[in-house]
C-alpha positions in Angstrom: -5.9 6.0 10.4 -8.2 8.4 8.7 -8.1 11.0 11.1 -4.8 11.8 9.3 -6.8 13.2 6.5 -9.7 14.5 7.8 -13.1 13.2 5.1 -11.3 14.4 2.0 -8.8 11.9 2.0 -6.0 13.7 0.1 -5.1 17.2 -0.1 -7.1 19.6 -2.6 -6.8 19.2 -6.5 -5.7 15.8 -6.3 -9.8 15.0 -7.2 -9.4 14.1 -11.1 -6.1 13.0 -12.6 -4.0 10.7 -11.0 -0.6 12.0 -10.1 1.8 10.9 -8.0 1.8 12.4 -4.6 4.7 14.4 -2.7 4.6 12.1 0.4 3.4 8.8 0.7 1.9 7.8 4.7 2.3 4.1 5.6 0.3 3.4 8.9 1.8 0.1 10.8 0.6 0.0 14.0 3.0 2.5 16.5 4.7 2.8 13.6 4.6 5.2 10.8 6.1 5.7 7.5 6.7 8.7 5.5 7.5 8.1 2.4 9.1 11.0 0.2 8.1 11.1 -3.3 9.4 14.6 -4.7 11.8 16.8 -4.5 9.2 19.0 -2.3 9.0 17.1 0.2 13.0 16.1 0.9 12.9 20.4 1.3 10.8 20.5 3.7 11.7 17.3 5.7 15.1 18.4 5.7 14.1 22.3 6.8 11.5 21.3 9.6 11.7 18.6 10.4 14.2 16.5 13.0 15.2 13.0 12.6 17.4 10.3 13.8 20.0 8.6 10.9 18.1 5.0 12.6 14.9 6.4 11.3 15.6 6.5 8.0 14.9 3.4 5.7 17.1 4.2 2.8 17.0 7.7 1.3 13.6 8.5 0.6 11.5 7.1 3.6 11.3 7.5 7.9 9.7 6.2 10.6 7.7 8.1 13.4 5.9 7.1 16.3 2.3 7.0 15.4 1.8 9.9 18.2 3.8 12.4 16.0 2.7 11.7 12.7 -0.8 13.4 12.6 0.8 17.1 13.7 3.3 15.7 10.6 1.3 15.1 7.9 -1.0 18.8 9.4 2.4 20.0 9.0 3.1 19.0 5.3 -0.1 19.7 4.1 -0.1 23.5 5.6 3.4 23.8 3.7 1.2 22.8 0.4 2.5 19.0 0.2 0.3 16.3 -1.2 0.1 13.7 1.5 -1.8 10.6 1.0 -2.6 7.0 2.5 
């Protein structure tokens, strides 16, 4: 699902050294999974985002619909979050 991404990939200044990123996108089919890797991005999930408790897969990790995730991952990388694939 590239069109989640656009060409570059990743969002800008992750071209270099490897870091970790703030959100982790898992594409499974409808299905797909965000997974939270810093602090940065529990804020804003938790902020602007609106989620069922059956979404969640343990603390740090949620499932969408496949429909809503590119406006999501648009979303988190307009607040400045380093979402990759």
């Amino acid at each position: 699902m590239d069109t989640f991404f656009g060409t570059s990939g990743s969002s800008p200044g992750s071209a270099g050294a490897e870091s970790s990123p703030d959100v982790l996108v898992i594409p499974d089919g409808s299905v797909v999974l965000f997974q939270l890797c810093s602090r940065s991005a529990h804020v804003f999930v938790s902020e602007f985002v609106s989620t069922e408790s059956w979404q969640w897969l343990g603390d740090t990790a949620f499932a969408v619909d496949h429909r809503f995730a590119p406006d999501l991952v648009r979303g988190m990388v307009n607040a400045g979050l380093d979402v990759r694939r």
